[in-house]
N, C-alpha and C positions, 0 to 999 in steps of 0.2 A: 960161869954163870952169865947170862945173856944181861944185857942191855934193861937199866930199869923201864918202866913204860913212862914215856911222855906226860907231863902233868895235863898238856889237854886233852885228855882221853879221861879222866876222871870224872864223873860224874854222880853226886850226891841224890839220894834221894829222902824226901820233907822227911820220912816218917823216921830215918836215923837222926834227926834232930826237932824231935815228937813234940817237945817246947815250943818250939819258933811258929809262931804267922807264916803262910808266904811271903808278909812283907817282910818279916826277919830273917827268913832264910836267903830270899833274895840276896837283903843286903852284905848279910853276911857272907857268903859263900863268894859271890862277887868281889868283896873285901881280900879274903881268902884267895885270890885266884882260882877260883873252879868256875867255871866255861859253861860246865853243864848239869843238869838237874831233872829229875825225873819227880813230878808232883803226883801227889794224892789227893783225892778226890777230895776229902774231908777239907783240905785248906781252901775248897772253893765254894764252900758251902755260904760262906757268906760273903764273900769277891765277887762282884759281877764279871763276869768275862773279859772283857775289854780291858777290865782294868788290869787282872791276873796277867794278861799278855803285855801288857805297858808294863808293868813290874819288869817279870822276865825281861823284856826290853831295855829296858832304863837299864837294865843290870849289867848288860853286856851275858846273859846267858840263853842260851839253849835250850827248849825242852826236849827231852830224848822219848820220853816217856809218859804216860797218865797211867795210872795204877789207883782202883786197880778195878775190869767187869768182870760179868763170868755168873757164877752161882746158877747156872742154869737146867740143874739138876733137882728134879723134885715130884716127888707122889703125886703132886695135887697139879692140877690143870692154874691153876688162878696164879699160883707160887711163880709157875712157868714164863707166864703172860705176863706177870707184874719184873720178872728178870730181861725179859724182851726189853720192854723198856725203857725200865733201869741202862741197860748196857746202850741203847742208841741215845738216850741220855747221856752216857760218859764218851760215846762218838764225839756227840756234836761240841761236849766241853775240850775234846784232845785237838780235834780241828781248831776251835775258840782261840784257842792258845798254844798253837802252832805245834803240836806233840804227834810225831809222823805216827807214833804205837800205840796202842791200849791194850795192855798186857792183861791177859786174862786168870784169873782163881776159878777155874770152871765149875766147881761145885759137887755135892755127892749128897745121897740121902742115904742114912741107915735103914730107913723102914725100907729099902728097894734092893736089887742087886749092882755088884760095882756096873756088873753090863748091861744095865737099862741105867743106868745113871750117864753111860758112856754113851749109849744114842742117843740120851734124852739133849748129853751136848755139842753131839754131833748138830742135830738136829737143830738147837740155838743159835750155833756159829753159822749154820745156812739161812737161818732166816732173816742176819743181819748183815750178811758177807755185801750183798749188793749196796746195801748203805755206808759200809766199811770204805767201797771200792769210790760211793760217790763225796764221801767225804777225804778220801785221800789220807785215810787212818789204816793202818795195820793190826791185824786183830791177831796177838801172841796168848798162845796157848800155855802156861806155864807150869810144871810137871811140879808135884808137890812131893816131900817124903811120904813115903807109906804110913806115918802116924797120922797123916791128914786123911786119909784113905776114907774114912766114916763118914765125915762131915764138910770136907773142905775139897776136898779133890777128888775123884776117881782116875784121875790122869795123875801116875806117880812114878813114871820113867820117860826119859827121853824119849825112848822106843815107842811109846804109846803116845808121845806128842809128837814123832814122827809121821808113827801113820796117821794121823788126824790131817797134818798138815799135804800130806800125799793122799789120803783121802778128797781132799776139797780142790788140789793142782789150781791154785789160785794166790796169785803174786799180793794180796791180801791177807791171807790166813799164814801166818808161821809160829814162832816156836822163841819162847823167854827160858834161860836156861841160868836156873839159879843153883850155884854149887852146895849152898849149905841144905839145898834138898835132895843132891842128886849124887853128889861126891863119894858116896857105898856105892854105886852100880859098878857089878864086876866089866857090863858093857856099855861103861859111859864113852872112854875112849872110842869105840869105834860109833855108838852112835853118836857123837858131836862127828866126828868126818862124815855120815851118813849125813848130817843136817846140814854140815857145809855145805857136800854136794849139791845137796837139792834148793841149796839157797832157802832154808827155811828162817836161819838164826837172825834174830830181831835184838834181842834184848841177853846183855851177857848180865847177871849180878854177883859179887862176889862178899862173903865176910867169912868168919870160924868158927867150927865147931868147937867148945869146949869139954874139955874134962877135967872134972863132971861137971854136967850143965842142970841147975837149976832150975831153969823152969822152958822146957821146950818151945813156946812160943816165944818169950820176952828174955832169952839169956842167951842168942847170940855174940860170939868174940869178934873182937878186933880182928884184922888179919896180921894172922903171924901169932898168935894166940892159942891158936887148935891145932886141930890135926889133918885139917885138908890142904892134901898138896896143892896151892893155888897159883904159885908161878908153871907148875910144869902143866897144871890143867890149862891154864891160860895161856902155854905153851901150842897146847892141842886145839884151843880152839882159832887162835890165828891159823894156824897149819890149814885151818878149814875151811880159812878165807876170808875168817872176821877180821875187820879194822872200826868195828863200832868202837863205843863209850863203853868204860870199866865201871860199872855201878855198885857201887857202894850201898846195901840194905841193909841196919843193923837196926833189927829193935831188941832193947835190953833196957829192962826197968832201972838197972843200975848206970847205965851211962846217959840215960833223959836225967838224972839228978847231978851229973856234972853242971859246971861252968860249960855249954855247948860251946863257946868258944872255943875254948881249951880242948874239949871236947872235937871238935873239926879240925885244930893243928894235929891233934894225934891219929887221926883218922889218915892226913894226907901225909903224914909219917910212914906209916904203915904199908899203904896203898905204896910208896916210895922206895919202902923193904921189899917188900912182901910179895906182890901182882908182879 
C-alpha cells in the first residue's frame, strides 16, 4: 500500500461544510490544519472582496479554487448573455481572492439537443477565454455524471472535457476531474493519462459513492464509505503528472446536521485512510 498523501495536499471545499460563513470556515479549517480551500460563490455574496482574501490570508490558507461558472447552455439568446456575465462575474471574484481556477458546471437545456448544448458551451468558454487569460484565472471544465445530462451538464465524460480542452490549445481552458462523477467510465483510466499529457488537469475532487444513496445530489460519502476505488484512482492520476490539492466536495444533508467540527476531524481521517 503506497505512502498516505501528505496532509498539505488536502484541500476542503465551503460547500462540505454548507453551515459555516467564510469566516467560519476560515477559522476553522485553519484550526484544523488544512492549508487549502476551494470557495463558493454563495459565501461571497455578502463579503466584499477584499475582505474574503484578508480572511483566507489571516488564516494561513490558500485558495485552489472558486466554484462554481458555466451554465452556459440555453434555447434563449438572453439566458446566454445573462451566463456571459455571470461567469466574468466569478472571474474577477477568483482573481479578488487570489483562486488561480474557476471550475466550471457548463450547463445543458432539455428543450435542445446534448449537441447544441455542447456548442452553445463551446462557444461561452471562447467568449470569455481572453478575459480568463487577462485575469490570470483558469477556466476548468468539469465533466458531470450522466444523471446531470438534462439540466446540468452536457459535458459528462472526461473524454468530452478532453476535447473541449484540445479544442481551445489554451493554457487557460482545462479540465476539473471529479471522481464521484466520473468513477463508472470503463475509459477513465486512460483518459486521466490523455489529460495529463496534454496538461489539462486543474482541479482534482474526491468523496463516495454510497450504497444505496439517498438522495443523488445531497447524499454523497465520506471516503472510504462507497465503492470508488480512490487511492488507486488517485494512483492514476499522479502517474499523469498531477501534484495539485486533494479536494474534498461532500454535499450530504446528513452531515451539514453534524457538529461540522467533528465533522472536518472525520473528513481528514478519511482523506488520511482513504486518498
Amino acid at each position: 500500500m503506497p505512502d498516505p498523501l501528505p496532509k498539505h495536499r488536502l484541500c476542503l471545499h465551503t460547500a462540505t461544510t454548507k453551515p459555516w460563513s467564510l469566516e467560519e470556515c476560515c477559522r476553522h479549517y485553519s484550526a484544523a490544519g488544512i492549508g487549502q480551500v476551494t470557495v463558493w460563490r454563495n459565501l461571497l455574496e455578502n463579503v466584499p472582496l477584499s475582505r474574503a482574501r484578508s480572511l483566507l490570508a489571516d488564516h494561513g490558507l490558500t485558495a485552489a479554487a472558486l466554484c462554481r461558472g458555466g451554465f452556459f447552455a440555453s434555447t434563449q439568446a438572453s439566458k446566454r448573455q445573462a451566463a456571459l456575465a455571470d461567469n466574468r462575474r466569478a472571474l474577477e471574484q477568483a482573481a479578488a481572492i487570489g483562486a488561480p481556477t474557476l471550475v466550471l458546471v457548463c450547463g445543458a437545456d432539455p428543450a435542445q439537443s446534448l449537441e447544441d448544448s455542447r456548442s452553445q458551451i463551446r462557444d461561452g468558454i471562447a467568449a470569455i477565454l481572453s478575459e480568463a487569460e487577462s485575469l490570470g484565472v483558469v477556466l476548468a471544465i468539469e465533466p458531470l455524471h450522466p444523471m446531470y445530462a438534462g439540466d446540468r451538464s452536457a459535458v459528462v465524460t472526461l473524454a468530452q472535457a478532453n476535447d473541449m480542452a484540445e479544442f481551445f490549445a489554451s493554457p487557460w481552458a482545462g479540465v476539473a476531474l471529479d471522481l464521484y462523477h466520473l468513477w463508472w467510465d470503463p475509459a477513465l483510466e486512460q483518459e486521466i493519462e490523455r489529460c495529463g499529457k496534454g496538461g489539462f488537469l486543474r482541479s482534482f475532487h474526491v468523496s463516495d459513492w454510497k450504497i444505496p444513496t439517498a438522495d443523488l445530489l445531497n447524499d454523497r460519502g465520506l471516503m472510504g464509505e462507497g465503492c470508488i476505488p480512490l487511492r488507486r484512482l488517485r494512483e492514476r492520476v499522479e502517474a499523469s503528472g498531477f501534484r495539485g490539492p486533494v479536494e474534498v466536495e461532500i454535499f450530504s444533508t446528513s452531515y451539514w446536521k453534524l457538529d461540522q467540527e467533528v465533522w472536518v476531524r472525520r473528513i481528514i481521517d478519511a482523506y488520511s485512510r482513504h486518498c
